[in-house]
VMD Tcl script that draws the C-alpha trace (Angstrom):
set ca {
  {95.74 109.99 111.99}
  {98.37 107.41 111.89}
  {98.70 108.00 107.64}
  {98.61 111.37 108.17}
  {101.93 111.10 110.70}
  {103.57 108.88 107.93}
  {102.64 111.33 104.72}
  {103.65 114.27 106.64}
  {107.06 112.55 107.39}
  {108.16 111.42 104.20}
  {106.83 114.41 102.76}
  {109.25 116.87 105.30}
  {112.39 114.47 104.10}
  {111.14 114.87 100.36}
  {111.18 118.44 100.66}
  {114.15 119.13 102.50}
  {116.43 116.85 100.33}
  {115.03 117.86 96.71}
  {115.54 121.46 97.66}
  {119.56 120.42 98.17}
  {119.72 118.91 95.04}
  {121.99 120.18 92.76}
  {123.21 117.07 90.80}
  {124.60 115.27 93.96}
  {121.55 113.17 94.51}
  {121.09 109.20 95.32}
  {118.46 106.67 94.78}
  {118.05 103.26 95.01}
  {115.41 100.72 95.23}
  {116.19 96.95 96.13}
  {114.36 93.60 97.34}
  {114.48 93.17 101.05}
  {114.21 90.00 103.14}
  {113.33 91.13 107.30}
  {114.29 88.56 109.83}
  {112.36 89.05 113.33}
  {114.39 89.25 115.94}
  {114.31 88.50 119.79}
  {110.78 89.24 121.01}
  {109.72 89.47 117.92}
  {110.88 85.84 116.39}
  {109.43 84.46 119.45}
  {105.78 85.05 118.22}
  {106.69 85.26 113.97}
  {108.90 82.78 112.86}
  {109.07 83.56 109.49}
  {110.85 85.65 107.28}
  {108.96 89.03 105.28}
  {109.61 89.89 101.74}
  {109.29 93.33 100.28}
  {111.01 96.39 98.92}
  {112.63 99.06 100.46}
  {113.59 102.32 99.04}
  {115.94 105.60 99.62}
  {116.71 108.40 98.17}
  {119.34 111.33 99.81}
  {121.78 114.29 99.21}
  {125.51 113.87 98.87}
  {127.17 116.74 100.72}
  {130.02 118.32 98.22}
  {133.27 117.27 98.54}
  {132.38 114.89 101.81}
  {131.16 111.28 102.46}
  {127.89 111.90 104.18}
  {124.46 111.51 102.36}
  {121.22 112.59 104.27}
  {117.72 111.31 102.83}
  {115.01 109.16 103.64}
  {114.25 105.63 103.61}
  {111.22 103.57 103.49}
  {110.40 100.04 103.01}
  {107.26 97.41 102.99}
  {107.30 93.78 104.38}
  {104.54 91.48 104.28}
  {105.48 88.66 106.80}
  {102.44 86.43 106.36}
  {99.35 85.93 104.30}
  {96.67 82.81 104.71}
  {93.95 82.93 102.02}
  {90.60 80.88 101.23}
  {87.35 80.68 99.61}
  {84.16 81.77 101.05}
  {80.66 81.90 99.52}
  {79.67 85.63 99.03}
  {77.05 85.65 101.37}
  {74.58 83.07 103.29}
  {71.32 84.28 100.59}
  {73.98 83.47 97.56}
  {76.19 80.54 98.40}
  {76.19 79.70 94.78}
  {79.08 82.68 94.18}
  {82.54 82.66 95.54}
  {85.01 85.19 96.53}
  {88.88 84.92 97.52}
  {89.66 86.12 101.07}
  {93.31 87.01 102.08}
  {94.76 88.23 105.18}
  {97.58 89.85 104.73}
  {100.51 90.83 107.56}
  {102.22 93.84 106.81}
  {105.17 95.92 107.77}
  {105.48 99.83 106.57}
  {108.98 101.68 107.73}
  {110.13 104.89 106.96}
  {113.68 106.37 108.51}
  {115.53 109.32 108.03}
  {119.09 108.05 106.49}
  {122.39 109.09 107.54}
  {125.12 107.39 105.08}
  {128.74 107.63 105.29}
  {130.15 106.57 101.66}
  {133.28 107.17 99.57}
  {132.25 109.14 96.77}
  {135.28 107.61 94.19}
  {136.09 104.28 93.00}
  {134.11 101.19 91.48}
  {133.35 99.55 95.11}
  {131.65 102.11 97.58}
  {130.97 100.46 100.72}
  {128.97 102.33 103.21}
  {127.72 102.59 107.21}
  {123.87 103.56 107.59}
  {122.44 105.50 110.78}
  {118.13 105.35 110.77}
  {115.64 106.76 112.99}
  {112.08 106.46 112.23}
  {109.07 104.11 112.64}
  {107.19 101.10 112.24}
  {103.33 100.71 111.26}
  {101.96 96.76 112.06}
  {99.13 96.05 110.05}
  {96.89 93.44 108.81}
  {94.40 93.64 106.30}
  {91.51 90.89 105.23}
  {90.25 91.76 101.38}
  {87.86 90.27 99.70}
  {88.32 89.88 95.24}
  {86.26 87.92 92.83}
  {87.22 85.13 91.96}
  {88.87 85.25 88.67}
  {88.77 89.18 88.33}
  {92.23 89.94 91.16}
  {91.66 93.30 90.77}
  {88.55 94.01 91.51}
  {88.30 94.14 95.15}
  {84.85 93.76 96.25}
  {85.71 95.40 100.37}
  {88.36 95.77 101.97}
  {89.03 96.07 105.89}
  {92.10 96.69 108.59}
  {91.39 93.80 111.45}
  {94.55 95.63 113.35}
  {97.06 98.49 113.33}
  {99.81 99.72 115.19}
  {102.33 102.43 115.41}
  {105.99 102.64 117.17}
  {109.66 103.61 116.53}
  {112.20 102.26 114.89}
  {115.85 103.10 114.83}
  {119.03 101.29 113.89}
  {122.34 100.51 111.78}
  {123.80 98.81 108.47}
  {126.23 98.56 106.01}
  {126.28 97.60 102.59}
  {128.87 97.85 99.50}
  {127.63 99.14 96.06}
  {129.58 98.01 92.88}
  {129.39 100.44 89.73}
  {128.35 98.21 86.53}
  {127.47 101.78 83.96}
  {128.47 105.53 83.88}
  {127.29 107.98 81.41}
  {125.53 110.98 80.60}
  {121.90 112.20 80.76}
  {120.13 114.35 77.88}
  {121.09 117.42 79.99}
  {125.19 116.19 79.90}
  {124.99 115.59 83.36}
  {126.98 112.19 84.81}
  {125.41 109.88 86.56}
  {126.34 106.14 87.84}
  {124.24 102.81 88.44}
  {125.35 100.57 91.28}
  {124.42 96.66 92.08}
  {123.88 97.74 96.01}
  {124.07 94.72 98.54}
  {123.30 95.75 102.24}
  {122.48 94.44 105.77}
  {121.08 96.42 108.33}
  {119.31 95.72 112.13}
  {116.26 97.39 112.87}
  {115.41 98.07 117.03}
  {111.88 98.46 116.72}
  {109.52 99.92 119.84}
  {107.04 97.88 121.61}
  {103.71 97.23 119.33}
  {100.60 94.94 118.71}
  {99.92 92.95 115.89}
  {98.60 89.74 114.39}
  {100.21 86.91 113.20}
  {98.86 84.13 110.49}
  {96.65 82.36 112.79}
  {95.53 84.40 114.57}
  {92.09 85.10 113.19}
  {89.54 82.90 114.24}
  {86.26 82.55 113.20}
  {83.16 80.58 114.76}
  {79.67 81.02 114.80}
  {79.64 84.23 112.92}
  {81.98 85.82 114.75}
  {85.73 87.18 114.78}
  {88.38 86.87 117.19}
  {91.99 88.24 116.93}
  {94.50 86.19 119.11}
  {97.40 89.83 119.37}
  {99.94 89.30 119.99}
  {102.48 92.42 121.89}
  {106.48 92.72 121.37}
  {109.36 94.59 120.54}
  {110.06 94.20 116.80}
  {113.25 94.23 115.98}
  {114.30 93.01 112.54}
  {116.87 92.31 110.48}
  {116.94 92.95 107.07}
  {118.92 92.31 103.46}
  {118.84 94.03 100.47}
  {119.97 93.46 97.01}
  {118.93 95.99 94.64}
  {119.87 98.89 92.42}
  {121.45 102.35 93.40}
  {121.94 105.10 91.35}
  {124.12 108.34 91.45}
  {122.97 111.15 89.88}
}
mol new
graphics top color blue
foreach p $ca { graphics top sphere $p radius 0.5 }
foreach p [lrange $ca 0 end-1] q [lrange $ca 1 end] { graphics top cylinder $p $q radius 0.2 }
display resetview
């Protein structure tokens, strides 16, 4: 149900924007580092790694941009080596546990549409979806994955602020003669994310056969920076 919310989302923005589109679009894609913040550094104290991507609709002849954003973070991942089952020891699998992060926003961007340096203000509303996931792969094969299984999931908003400043390095023309631009796009922005559960590393435990998850409940606000690639089209 909770993928279903998410696909139905993105696929409303996807719809609504493309059908604008007339030559005035923007789309970027960059590397993002997420910081936890306040409740949420109390419990994970390290930073996520991922990528985050937008795409949106430059109003003619004004500064707004309306699109959607969405971006993945994996803020912690413990792995190790388990025999593949108690009647055959003698094979061995990789388990990893994996933390993860999925956001998606609508984006509101105010941005000069001239001039080699384009700085800009963000507005986002949207969610967060907390999961972790344990998979089990052979051991030299990484992409075959033998099972795979959610130990916990979680759904809540998300909405918040940035800024950023693009810097045009190429212009040109398409094979249809239409301009477009590329842009080195640097950008900070603070997340205010809604009350959620989730794991952490360590907090899987196993003895005797059995599982238990240590949750862990909290706002989860984050702040995040991107460096990546924007382009104008």
């Amino acid at each position: 149900m909770k993928f279903r919310t998410i696909s139905i989302f993105i696929f409303v923005i996807f719809l609504s924007v493309t059908a604008m589109a007339q030559n005035h679009m923007q789309a970027g894609l960059n590397i993002t580092l997420g910081m936890p913040q306040t409740e949420f550094k109390n419990n994970v104290d390290n930073a996520g790694i991922g990528l985050t991507g937008h795409f949106g609709y430059n109003f003619p002849n004004t500064p707004f941009i309306l699109g959607g954003n969405l971006g993945f973070l994996i803020y912690g991942s413990e792995s190790r080596k388990e025999p593949f089952s108690t009647t055959i020891p003698d094979v061995t699998v990789d388990v990893t546990t994996t933390n993860s992060i999925v956001n998606g926003h609508i984006l509101l961007r105010v941005q000069p549409q001239q001039g080699r340096f384009r700085p800009y203000l963000d507005g986002l509303i949207g969610f967060n979806y907390l999961f972790t996931s344990t998979e089990i792969q052979s051991e030299w094969d990484f992409d075959d994955d033998v099972a795979t299984s959610t130990n916990q999931d979680d759904f809540t908003s998300s909405l918040g602020g940035g800024a950023g400043i693009m810097y045009r390095v190429h212009e040109g023309v398409n094979a249809s003669d239409e301009p477009y631009e590329v842009f080195i796009d640097f950008g900070v922005r603070y997340l205010n994310g809604g009350n959620a559960k989730y794991l952490k590393e360590g907090s899987i435990t196993r003895k005797d056969g059995k599982v238990h998850y240590d949750l862990n409940e909290s706002t989860t606000d984050l702040v995040t920076y991107r460096l990546g690639v924007t382009v104008n089209f």
